[in-house]
N, C-alpha and C positions, 0 to 999 in steps of 0.2 A: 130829708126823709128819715123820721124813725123807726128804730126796726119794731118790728113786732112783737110782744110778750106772747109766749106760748102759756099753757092752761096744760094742768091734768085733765080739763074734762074734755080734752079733746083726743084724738090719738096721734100718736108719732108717725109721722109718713117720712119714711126713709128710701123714697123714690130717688129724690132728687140727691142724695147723700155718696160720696166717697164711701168704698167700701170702710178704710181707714180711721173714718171718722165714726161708725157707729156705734164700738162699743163704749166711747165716751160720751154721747147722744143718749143710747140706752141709761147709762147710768143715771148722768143730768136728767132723764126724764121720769126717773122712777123717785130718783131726791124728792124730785119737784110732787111728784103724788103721795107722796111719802108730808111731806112739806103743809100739802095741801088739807093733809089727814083724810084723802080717800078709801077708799078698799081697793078698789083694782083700776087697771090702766090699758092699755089698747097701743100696739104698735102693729103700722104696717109695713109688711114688707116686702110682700107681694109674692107671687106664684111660681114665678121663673124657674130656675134649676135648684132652688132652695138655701144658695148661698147667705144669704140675707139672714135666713130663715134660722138657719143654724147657728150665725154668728148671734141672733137676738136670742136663742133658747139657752147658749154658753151664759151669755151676761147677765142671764135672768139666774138661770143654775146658782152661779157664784155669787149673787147677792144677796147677804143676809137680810133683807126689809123684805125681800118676796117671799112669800107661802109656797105658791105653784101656780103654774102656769098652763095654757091650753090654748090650741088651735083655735083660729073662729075667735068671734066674738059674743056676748052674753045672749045666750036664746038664740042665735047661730052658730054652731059650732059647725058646719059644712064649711065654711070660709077660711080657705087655708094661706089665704095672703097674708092675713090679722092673724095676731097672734094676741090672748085675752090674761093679762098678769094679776094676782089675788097679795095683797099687801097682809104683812102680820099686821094684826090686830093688838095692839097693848091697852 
C-alpha cells in the first residue's frame, strides 16, 4: 500500500495527530503551500479546549512565508475548528 501525497489545496486535519507532532506537520504543510505557490492554506484543528488551536496560531506566528492568519475559513469565518492562513506574496 502506498501512502498518500497530501495537496495544499486541501486542508490539514490534525485530528488524528500526536500533540507532538503538529508543529512539524504545520510547518511541512505550509512548505508545501508555499511550494505549491498558493496564497493561503486551511488547517483543522477542531473546537475542543483550544489546545490545537493555539499550538497551530504559534507556528503560523513564527513562520516567515505567512502574512496572517484567521479563524474560520474563506467566506466562513464563524468556524472556529479551521483555522484559514494567507502566504506572502513575492
Amino acid at each position: 500500500m502506498e501512502p498518500s501525497k497530501i495537496s495544499g489545496s486541501m486542508p490539514l486535519d490534525l485530528h488524528h495527530f500526536r500533540e507532538c507532532d503538529v508543529p512539524a506537520l504545520v510547518e511541512e504543510f505550509v512548505w508545501l503551500c508555499v511550494e505549491e505557490k498558493r496564497k493561503s492554506g486551511a488547517i483543522i484543528h477542531g473546537k475542543g479546549k483550544g489546545t490545537l488551536r493555539a499550538m497551530v496560531h504559534e507556528c503560523l506566528q513564527g513562520n516567515k512565508s505567512v502574512s496572517s492568519y484567521q479563524l474560520g475559513g474563506l467566506g466562513n469565518h464563524e468556524n472556529w475548528g479551521q483555522t484559514t492562513f494567507y502566504l506572502q506574496i513575492d
